[in-house]
Every structure is written in structure tokens, then in C-alpha cells.
N, CA, C and O atoms as a MOPAC input file, in Angstrom:
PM7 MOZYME 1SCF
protein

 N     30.39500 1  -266.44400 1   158.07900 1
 C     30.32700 1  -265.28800 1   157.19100 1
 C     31.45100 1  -264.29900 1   157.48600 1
 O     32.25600 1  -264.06500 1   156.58500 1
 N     31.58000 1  -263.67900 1   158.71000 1
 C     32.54900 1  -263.06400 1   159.08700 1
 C     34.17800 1  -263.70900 1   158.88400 1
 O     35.16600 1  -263.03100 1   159.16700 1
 N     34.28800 1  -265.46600 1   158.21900 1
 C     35.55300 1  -265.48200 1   158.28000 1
 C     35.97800 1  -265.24100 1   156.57000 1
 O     37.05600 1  -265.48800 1   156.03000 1
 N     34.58000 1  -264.60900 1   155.89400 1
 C     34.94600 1  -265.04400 1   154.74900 1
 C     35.04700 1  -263.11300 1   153.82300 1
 O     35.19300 1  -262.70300 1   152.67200 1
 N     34.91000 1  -262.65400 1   154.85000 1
 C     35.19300 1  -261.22100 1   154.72700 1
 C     36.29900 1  -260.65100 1   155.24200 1
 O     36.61900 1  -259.49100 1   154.98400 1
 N     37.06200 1  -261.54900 1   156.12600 1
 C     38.04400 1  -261.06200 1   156.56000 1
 C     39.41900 1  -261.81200 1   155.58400 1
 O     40.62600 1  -261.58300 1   155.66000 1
 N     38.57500 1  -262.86800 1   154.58900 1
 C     39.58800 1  -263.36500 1   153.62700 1
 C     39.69000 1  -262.34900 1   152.94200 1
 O     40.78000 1  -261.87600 1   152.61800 1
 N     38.64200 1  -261.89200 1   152.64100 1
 C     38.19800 1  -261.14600 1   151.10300 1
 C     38.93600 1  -260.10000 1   151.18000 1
 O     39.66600 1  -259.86500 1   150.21700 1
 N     38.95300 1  -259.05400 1   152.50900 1
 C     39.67200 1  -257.75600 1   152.87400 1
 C     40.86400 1  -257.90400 1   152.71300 1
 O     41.43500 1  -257.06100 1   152.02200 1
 N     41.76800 1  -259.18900 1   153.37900 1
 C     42.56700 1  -259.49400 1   153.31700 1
 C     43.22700 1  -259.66900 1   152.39400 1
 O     44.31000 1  -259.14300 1   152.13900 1
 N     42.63300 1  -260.44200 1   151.78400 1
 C     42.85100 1  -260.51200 1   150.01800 1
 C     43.35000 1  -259.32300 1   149.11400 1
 O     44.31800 1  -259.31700 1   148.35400 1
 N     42.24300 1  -258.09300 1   149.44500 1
 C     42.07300 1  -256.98500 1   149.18700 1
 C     43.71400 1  -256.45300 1   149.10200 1
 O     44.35100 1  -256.31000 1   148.05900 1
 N     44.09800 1  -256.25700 1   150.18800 1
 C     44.84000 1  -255.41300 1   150.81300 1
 C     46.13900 1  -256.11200 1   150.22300 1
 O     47.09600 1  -255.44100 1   149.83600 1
 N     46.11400 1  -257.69000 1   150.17000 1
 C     47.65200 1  -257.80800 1   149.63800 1
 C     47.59700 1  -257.76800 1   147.91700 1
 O     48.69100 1  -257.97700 1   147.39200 1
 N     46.55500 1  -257.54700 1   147.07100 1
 C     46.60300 1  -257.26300 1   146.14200 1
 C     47.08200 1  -255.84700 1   145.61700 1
 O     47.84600 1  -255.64900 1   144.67300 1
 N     46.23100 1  -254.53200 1   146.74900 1
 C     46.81500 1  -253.52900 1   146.32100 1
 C     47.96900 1  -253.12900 1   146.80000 1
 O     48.36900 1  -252.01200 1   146.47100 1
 N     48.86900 1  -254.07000 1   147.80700 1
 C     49.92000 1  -253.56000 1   148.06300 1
 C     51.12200 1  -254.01200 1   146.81700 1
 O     52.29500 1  -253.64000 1   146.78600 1
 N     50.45200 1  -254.88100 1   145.88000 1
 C     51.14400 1  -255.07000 1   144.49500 1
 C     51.13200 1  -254.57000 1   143.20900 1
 O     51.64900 1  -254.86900 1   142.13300 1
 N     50.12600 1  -253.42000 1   143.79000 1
 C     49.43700 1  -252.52600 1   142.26000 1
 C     50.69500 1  -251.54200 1   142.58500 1
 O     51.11500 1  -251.06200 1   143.63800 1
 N     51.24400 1  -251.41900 1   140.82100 1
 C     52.05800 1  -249.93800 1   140.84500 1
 C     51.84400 1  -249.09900 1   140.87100 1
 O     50.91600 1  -248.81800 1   140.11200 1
 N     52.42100 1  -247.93200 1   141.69300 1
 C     52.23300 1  -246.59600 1   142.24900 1
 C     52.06600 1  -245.75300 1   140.78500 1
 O     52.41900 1  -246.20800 1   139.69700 1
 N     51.57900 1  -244.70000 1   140.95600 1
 C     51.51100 1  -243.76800 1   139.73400 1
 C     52.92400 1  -243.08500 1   139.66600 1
 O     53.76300 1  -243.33100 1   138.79900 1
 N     53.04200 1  -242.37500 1   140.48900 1
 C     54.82200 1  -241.66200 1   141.07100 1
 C     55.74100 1  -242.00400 1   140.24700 1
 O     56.48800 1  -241.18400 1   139.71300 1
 N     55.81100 1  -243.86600 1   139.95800 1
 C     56.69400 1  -244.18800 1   139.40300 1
 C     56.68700 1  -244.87800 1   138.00600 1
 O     57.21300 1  -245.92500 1   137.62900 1
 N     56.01800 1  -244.07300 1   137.44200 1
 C     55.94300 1  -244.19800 1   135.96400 1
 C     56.36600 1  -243.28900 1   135.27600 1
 O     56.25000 1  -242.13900 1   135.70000 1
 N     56.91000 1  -243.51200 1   134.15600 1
 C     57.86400 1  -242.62100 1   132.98200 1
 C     57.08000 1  -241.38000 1   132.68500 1
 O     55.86000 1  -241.22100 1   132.64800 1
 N     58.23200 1  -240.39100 1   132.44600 1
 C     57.90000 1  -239.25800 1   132.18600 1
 C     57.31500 1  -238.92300 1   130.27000 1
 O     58.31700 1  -239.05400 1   129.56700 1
 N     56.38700 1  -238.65700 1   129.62400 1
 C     55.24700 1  -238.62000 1   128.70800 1
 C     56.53700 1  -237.22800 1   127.96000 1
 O     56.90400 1  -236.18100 1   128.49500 1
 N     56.85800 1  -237.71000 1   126.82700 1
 C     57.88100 1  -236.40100 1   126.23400 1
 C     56.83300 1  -235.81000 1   125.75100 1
 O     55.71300 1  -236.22700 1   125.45500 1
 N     57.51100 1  -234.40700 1   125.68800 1
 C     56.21600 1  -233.25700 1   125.08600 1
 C     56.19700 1  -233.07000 1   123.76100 1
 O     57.32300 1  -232.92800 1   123.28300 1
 N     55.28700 1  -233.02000 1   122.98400 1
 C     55.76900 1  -233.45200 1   121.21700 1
 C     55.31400 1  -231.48400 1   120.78100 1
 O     54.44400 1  -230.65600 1   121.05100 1
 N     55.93100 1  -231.54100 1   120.39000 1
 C     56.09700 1  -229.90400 1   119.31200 1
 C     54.74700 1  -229.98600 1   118.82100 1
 O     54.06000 1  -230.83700 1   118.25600 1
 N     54.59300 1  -228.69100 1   119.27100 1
 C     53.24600 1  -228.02800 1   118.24300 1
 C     53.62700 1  -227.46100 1   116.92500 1
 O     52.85000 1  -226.71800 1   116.32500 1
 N     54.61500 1  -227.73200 1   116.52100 1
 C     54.62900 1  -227.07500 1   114.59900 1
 C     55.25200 1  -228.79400 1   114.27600 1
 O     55.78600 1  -229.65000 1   114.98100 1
 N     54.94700 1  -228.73000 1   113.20200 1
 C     55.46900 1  -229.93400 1   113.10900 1
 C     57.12200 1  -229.81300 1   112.24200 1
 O     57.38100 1  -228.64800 1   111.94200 1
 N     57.83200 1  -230.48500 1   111.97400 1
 C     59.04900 1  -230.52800 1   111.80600 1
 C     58.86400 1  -229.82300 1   109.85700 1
 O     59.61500 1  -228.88500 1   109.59000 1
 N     58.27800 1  -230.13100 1   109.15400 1
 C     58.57900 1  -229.05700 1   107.95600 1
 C     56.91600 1  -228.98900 1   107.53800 1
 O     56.14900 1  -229.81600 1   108.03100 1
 N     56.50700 1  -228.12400 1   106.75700 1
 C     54.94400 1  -227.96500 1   106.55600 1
 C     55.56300 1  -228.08800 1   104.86700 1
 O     56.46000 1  -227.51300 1   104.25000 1
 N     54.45000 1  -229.27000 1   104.49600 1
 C     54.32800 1  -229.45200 1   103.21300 1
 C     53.11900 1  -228.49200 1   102.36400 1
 O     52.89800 1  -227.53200 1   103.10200 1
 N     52.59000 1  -228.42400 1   101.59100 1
 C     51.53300 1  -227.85800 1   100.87100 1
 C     51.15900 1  -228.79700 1    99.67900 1
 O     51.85800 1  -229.74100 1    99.30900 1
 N     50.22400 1  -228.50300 1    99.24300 1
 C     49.65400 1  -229.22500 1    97.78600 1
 C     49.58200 1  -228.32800 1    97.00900 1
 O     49.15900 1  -227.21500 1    97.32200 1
 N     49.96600 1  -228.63300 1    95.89500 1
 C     49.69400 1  -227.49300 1    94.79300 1
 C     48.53100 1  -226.65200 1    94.53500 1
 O     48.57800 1  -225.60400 1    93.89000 1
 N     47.25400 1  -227.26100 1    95.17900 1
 C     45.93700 1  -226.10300 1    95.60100 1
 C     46.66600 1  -225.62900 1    96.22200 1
 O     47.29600 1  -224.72500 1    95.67300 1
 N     46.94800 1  -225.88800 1    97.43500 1
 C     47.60700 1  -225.37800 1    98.85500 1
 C     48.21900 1  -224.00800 1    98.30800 1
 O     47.76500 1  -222.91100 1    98.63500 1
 N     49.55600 1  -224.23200 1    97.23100 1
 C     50.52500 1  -223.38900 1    96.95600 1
 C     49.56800 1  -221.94600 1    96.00000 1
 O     50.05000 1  -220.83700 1    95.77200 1
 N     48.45900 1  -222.31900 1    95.68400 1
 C     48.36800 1  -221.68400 1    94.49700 1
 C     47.09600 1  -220.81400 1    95.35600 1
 O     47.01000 1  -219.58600 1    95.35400 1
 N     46.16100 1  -221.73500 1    96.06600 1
 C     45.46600 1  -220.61100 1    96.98500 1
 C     46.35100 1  -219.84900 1    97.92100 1
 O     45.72700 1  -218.89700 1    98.38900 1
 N     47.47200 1  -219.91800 1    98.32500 1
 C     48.66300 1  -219.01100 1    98.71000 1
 C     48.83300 1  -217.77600 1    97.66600 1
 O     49.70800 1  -216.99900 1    98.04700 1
 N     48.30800 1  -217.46100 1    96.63100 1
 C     48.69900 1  -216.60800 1    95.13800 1
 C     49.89000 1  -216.70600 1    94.35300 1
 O     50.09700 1  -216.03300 1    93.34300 1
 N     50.65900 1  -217.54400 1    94.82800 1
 C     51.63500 1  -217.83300 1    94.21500 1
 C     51.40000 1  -217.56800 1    92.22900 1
 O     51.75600 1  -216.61300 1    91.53900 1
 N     50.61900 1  -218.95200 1    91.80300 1
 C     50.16500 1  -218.95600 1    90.66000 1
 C     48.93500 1  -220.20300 1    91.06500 1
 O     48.45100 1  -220.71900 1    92.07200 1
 N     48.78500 1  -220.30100 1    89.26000 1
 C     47.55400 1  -221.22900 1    89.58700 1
 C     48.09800 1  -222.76600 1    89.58500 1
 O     49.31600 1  -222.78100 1    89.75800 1
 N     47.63800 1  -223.80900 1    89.46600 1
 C     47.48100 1  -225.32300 1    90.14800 1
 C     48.10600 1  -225.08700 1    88.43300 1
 O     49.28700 1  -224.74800 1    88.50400 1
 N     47.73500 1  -225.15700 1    87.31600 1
 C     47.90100 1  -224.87100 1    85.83100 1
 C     49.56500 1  -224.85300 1    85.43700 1
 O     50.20900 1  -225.68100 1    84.79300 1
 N     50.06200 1  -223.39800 1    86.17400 1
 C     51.03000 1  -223.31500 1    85.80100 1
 C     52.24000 1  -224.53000 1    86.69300 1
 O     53.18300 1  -225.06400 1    86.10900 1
 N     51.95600 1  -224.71300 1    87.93500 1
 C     52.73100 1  -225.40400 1    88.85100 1
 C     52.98700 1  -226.14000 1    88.19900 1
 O     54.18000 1  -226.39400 1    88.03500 1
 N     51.78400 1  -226.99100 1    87.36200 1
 C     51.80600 1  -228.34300 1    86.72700 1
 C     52.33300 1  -227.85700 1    85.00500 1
 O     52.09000 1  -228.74100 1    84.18300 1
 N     52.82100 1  -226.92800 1    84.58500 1
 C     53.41400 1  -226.78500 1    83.19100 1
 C     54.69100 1  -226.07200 1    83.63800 1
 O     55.37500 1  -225.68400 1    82.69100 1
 N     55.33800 1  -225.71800 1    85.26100 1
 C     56.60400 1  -225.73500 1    85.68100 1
 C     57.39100 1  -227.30400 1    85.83800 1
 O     58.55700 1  -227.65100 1    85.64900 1
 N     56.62100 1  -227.77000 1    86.11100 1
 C     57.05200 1  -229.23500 1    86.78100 1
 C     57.32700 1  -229.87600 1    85.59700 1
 O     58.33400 1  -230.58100 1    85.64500 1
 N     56.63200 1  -229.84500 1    84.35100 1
 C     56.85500 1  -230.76800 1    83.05400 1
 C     58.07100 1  -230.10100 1    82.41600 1
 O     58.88400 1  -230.74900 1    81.75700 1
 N     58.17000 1  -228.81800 1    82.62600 1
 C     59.27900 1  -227.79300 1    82.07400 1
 C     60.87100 1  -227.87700 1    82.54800 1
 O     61.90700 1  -227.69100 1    81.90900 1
 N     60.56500 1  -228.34000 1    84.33900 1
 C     62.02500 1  -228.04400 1    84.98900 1
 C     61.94900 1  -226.91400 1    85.83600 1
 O     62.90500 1  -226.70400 1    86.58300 1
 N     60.95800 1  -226.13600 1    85.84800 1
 C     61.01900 1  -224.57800 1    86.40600 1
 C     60.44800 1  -224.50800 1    86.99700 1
 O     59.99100 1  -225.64800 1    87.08700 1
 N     59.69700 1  -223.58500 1    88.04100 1
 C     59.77200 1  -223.62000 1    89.42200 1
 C     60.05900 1  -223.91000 1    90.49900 1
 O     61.16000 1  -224.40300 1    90.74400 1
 N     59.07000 1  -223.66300 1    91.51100 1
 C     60.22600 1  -224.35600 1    92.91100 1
 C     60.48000 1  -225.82500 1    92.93500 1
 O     59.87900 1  -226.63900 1    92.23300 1
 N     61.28100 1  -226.06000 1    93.67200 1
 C     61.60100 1  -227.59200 1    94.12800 1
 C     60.27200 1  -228.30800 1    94.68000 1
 O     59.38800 1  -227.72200 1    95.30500 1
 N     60.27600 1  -229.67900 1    94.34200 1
 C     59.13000 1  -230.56600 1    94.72200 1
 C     59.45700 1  -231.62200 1    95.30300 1
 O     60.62600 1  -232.00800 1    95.26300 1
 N     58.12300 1  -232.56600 1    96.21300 1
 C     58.56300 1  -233.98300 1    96.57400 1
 C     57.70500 1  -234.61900 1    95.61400 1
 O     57.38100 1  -233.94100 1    94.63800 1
 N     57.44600 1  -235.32900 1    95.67100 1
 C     56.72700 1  -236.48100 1    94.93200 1
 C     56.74600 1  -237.69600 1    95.67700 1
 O     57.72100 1  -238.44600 1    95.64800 1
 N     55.66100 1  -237.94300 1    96.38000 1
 C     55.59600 1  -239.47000 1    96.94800 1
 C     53.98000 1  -239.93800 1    96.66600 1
 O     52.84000 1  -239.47600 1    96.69400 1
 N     54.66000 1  -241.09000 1    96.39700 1
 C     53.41400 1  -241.83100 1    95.91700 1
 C     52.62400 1  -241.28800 1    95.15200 1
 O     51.47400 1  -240.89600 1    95.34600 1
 N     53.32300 1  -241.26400 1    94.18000 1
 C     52.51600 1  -239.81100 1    93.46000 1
 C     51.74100 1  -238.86500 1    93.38100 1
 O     50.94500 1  -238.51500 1    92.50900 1
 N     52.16100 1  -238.25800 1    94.85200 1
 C     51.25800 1  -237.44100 1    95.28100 1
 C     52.49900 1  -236.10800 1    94.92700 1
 O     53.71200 1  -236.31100 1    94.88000 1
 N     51.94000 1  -234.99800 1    94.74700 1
 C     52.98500 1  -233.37100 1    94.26900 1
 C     52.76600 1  -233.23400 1    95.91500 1
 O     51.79100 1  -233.74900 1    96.46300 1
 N     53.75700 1  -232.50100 1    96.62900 1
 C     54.11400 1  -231.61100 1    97.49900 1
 C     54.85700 1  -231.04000 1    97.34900 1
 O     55.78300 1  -231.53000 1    96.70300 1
 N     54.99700 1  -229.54200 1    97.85500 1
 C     56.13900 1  -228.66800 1    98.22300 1
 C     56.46900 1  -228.31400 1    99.67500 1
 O     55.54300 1  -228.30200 1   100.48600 1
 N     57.61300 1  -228.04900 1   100.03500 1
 C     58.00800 1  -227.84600 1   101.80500 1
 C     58.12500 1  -225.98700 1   101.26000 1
 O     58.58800 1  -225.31000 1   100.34200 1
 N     57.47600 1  -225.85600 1   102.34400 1
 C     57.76700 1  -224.78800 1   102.64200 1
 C     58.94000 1  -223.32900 1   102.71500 1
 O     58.85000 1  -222.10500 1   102.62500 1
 N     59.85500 1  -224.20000 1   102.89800 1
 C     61.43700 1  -223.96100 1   102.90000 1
 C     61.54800 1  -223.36000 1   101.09700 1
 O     61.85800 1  -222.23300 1   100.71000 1
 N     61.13100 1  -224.70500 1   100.18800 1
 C     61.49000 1  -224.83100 1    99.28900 1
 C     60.46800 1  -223.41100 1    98.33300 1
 O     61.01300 1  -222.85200 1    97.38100 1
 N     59.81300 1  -223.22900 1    98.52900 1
 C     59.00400 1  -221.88100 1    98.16100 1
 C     59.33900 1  -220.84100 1    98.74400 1
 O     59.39500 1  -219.88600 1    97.97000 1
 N     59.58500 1  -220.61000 1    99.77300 1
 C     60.61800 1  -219.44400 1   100.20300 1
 C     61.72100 1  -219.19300 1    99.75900 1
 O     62.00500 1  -218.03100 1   100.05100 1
 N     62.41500 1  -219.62300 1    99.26100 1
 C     63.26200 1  -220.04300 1    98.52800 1
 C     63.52000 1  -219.43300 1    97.09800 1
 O     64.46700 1  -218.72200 1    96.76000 1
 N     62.29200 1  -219.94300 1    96.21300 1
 C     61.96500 1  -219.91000 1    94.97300 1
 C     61.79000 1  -218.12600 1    95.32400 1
 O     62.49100 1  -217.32700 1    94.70300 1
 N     60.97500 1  -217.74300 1    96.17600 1
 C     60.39700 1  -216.34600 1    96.20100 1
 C     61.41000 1  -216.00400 1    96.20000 1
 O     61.74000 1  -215.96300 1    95.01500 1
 N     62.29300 1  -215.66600 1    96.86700 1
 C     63.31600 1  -214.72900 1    97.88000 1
 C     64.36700 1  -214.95900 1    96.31900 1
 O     65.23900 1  -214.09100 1    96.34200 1
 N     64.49900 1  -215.87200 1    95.02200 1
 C     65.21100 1  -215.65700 1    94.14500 1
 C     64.77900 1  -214.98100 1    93.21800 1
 O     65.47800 1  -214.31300 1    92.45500 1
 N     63.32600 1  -215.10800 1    93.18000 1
 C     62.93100 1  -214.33600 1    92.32400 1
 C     62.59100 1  -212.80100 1    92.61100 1
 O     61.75000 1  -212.12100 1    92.02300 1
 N     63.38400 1  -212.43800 1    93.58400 1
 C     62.72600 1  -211.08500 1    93.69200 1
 C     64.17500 1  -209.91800 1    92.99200 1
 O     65.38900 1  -210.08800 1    92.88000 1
 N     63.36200 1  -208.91200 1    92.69800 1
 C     63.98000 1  -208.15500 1    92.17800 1
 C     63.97100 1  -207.24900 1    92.95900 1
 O     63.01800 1  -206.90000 1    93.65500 1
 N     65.40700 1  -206.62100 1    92.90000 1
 C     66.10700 1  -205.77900 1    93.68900 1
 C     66.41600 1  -204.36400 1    93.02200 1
 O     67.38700 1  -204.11000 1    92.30900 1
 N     65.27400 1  -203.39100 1    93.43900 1
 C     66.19700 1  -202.15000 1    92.24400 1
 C     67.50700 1  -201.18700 1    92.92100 1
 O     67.45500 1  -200.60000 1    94.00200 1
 N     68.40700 1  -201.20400 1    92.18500 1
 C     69.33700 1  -200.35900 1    92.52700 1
 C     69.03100 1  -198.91100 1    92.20200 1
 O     68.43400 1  -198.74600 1    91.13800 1
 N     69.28600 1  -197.96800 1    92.82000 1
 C     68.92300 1  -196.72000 1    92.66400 1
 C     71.00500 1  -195.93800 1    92.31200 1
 O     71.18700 1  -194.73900 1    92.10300 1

């Protein structure tokens, strides 16, 4: 019995001297908490007050309003691209 525990330990010991160390494993990159552009949905844009879901969708058939994506036929707008639209439409009074 005793020679079959001193296999087993034995055993033991040259197994974990083949397990890899933690130390030397790759460093985990840190991923950004905002993500690289924020899209919206046209609810999205319109519970913002912009306008309503209505007009977005009788800009888009028109040519007018802000810039859009369209994938998979899904409507999005970036963020960028509505800031954008605002900051042209604003009126500036000269005094």
C-alpha cells in the first residue's frame, strides 16, 4: 500500500511541476467603456425631442434631415450625425 502512494504523490508532483504558472500568461486589454460611436433609433431620436418617429420617416422619403445608416433595414442615426444636423440648424441672431 505504501508503495502505491508514494507512486501516486510522485505522480502528483511531476504533473504539477508541468502545469503553467499564472505569472505567465498574457496581459487581458482593457476594452472602453463608451463604445466607439452611439447609434439611436428613430424612437431613440424622437424620445430625445428632436421630432416625432412621423416626421423622421417623411424627412427620409424627402432627402431632409439628418444623415442616416440603414443596415439591414434597420434606420439608425450616429450621434455625430444629429449634432450636426442641430448645430446647422441653429439660428444665430445678430444684434
Amino acid at each position: 500500500m505504501g508503495d502505491v502512494l508514494d507512486a501516486l504523490s510522485s505522480g502528483i508532483a511531476k504533473t504539477a511541476a508541468f502545469e503553467p504558472k499564472l505569472e505567465h500568461q498574457l496581459p487581458v486589454p482593457e476594452v472602453s467603456a463608451e463604445p466607439a460611436r452611439q447609434l439611436l433609433t428613430e424612437i431613440m431620436l424622437a424620445d430625445r425631442g428632436v421630432c416625432s418617429v412621423a416626421r423622421l420617416q417623411r424627412w427620409r422619403t424627402v432627402g431632409e434631415g439628418p444623415q442616416y445608416l440603414k443596415i439591414v433595414g434597420k434606420v439608425l442615426y450616429r450621434l455625430k450625425d444629429i449634432e450636426a444636423y442641430e448645430e446647422a440648424c441653429l439660428i444665430r441672431k445678430v444684434f
